[in-house]
N, C-alpha and C positions, 0 to 999 in steps of 0.2 A: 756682201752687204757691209756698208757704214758702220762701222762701231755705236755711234749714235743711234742711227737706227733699231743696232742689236738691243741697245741700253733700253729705250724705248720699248721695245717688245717685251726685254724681262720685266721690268717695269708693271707694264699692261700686265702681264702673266700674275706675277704675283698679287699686286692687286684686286686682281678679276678673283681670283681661287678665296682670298682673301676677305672680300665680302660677301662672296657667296658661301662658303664655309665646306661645300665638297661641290665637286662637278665631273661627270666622266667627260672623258676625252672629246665627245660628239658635243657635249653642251659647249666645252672650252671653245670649240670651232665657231659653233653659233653664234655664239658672242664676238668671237673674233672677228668673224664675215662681218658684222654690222659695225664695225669701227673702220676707219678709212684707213689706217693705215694696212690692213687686209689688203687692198687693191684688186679684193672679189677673189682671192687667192687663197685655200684653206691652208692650214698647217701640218703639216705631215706630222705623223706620230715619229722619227727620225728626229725633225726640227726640234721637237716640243720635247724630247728626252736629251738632247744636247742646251735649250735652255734650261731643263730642270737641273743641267749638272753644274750649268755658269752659273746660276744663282745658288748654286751651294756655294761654289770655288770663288764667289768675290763678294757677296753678305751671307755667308752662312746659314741662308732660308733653305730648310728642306721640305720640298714639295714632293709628299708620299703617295702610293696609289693605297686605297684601302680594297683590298679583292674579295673579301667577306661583305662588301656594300656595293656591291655593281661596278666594280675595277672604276671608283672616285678618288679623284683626286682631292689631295687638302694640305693646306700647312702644320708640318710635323711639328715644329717647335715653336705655333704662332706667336708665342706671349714677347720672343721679341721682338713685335711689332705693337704690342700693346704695352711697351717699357721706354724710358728714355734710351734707349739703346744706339749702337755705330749703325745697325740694319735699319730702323724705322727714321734715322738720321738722314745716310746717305737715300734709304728710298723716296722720303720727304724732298731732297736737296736734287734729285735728277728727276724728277717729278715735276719741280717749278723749273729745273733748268731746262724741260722738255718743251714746256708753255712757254719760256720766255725767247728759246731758241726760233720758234714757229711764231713770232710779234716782231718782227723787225719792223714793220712802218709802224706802229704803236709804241718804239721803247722810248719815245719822249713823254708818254703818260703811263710810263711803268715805275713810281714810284717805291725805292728802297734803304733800308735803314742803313748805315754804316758802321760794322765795328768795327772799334779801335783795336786794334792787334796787330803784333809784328808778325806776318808770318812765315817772315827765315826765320824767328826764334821757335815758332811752334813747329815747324820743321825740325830744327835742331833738336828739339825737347822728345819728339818722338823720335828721331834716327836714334837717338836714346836709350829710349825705351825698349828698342828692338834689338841695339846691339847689346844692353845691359852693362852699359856705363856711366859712371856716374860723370856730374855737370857743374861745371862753375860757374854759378850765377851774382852778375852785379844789380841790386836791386836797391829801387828809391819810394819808402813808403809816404805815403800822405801825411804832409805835415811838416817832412823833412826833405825840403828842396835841395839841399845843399850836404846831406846823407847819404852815403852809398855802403851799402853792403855790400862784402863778399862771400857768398859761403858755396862751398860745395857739396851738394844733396844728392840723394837718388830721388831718379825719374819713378813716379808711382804712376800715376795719369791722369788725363786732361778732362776738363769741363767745360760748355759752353750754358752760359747763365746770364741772364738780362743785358745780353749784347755786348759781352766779354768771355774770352777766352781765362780759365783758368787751370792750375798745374797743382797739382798736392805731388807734396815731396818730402822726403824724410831722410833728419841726417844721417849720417853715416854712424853703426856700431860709434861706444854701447849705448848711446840715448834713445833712438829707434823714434824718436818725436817727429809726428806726421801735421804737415802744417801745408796749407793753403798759400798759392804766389797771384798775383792777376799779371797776365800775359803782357800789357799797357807797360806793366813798370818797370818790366826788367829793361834794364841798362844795358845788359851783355850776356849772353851764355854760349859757354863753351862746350863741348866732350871735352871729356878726360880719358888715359888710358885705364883709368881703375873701373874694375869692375866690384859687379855689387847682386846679391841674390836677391833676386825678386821673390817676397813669401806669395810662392803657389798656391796660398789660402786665402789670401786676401783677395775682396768680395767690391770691388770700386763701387760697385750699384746701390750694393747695402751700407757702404760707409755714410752714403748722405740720404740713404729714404727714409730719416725721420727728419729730416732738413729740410726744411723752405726752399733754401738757397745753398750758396754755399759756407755757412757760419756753421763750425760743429763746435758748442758749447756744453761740456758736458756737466755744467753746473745749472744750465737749463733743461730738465729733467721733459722724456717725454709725455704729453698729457692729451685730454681732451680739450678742444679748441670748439667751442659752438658761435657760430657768427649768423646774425639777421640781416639778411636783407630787403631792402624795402624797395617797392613797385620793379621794376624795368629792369635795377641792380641785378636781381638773381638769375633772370638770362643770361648776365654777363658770366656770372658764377657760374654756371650751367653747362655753357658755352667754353668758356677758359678755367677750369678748375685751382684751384692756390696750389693744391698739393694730390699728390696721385691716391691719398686716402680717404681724399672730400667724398661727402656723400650727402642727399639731400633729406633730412627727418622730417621737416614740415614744410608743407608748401599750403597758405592761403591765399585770398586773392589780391593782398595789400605786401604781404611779406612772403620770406621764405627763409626757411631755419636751415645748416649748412656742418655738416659735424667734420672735424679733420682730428686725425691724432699725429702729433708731430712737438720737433722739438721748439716754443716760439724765441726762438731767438731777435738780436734786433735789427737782422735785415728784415723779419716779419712784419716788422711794427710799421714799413714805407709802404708796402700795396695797402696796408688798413687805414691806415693817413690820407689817402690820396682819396680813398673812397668819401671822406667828408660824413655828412650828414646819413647817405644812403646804406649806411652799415651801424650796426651798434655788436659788441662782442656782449655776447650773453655769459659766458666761463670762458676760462677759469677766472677771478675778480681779481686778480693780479693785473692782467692782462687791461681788463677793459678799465682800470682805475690808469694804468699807464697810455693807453692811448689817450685818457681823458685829458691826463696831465699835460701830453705833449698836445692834443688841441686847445688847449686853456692858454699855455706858451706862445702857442703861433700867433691866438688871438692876442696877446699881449703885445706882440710887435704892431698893431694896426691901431691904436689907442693913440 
């Protein structure tokens, strides 16, 4: 069989166990027969313990039998598929690449976004990270066209965040200062031969989940954020959450109340901008006196 194919199958496999939340091996079938790519063919319990082992050996989903519940299956360690995580990334990513592979006379109304990113540098940044060397990077930040920097960092890891690749990186001994790159600006990076110990404690997921984005400001204390939204808005809220901590405390039939704990820093302050009229921030009054301010300003350009 196609590697594709294969892809596709685990694919299905996981997902399928995944919403359903246990199934024995005879449901798994069921289910299976009625999707086309079956071809009315069941799956052997053989097949189906060599996909349980590929999707350990290439995203690390372990798919367990429970034998104290009718020898059901289920995912061992779901939550990362309910995390930003590389699993619920790449499953998302061969998922539309499964749909988009199967539209060839439709890819002229297959409309998609473009990031800007180099990705021999993102390449580079992770051959990096796995050999545990550090990188020389030339970089030009905003504002300073005609500025280049050179510094050499250790590779910590990668983010993808509103249509940008990004890299947190930290000098070398003794500053140990960990600081955010956007993948767009780098001018150049290297390997080096120097190596560099990666701290085995460090938690990349928890560095930014009281983060928006990716601004870690540690002078912006994390709080309670209550935001209203009004008519139609809080579907979208609903629908697209701000932050992995949102939760909804009031829903009427005009509005809807939205509570996040997080740090607001001022990439927070663009998705509340954009929202216009159909949002109002209720706490902390820090907050909603600054977005007022920066809508008072905009208005001021249209005078």
């Amino acid at each position: 069989m196609k590697s594709y194919a294969l892809f596709q199958e685990y694919i299905w496999l996981v997902n399928t166990i995944h919403k359903a939340g246990k199934l024995t091996l005879s449901e798994i079938n069921e289910r299976w027969l009625r999707s086309e790519m079956s071809e009315g063919i069941s799956i052997a319990r053989s097949t189906f313990n060599r996909h349980r082992d590929a999707i350990l050996d290439m995203f690390g989903i372990i798919i367990e039998c429970d034998k104290k519940d009718g020898f059901r299956y289920y995912i061992y360690n779901e939550e990362v598929l309910e995390e930003d995580s590389i699993q619920n990334w790449m499953l998302s990513t061969l998922s539309v690449n499964s749909v988009l592979a199967e539209s060839k006379g439709v890819y002229e109304r297959i409309l998609l976004e473009r990031i800007p990113s180099d990705g021999d540098n993102l390449h580079k940044f992770i051959e990096a990270m796995k050999r545990g060397v550090r990188v020389r990077v030339g970089y030009r930040r905003y504002g300073a066209d005609s500025y280049k920097t050179t510094m050499k960092l250790d590779p910590y890891f990668v983010k993808l965040f509103g249509r940008r690749w990004y890299c947190l990186v930290k000098f070398p001994e003794p500053t140990s200062f960990l600081f955010t790159l956007a993948f767009d600006r780098i001018l150049s990076l290297e390997l080096t031969d120097e190596k560099f110990e990666y701290d085995k404690d460090f938690d990349p997921a928890g560095w930014f989940r009281d983060c928006y984005g990716i601004v870690k400001d540690y002078d912006v204390p994390v709080q309670k954020v209550v935001i209203r939204a009004f008519g139609k808005e809080a579907n979208y809220f609903r629908d697209l959450p701000l932050h992995s901590s949102q939760k909804e405390t009031v829903a009427e039939n005009d509005y809807s109340d939205f509570e996040l704990t997080l740090s607001p820093t001022a990439d927070f302050f663009s998705p509340l901008l954009a929202r216009g009229p159909a949002i109002k921030i209720l706490e902390p009054q820090w907050l909603a006196d600054e977005i007022k301010s920066q809508l008072k300003s905009a208005l001021e350009l249209y005078k």
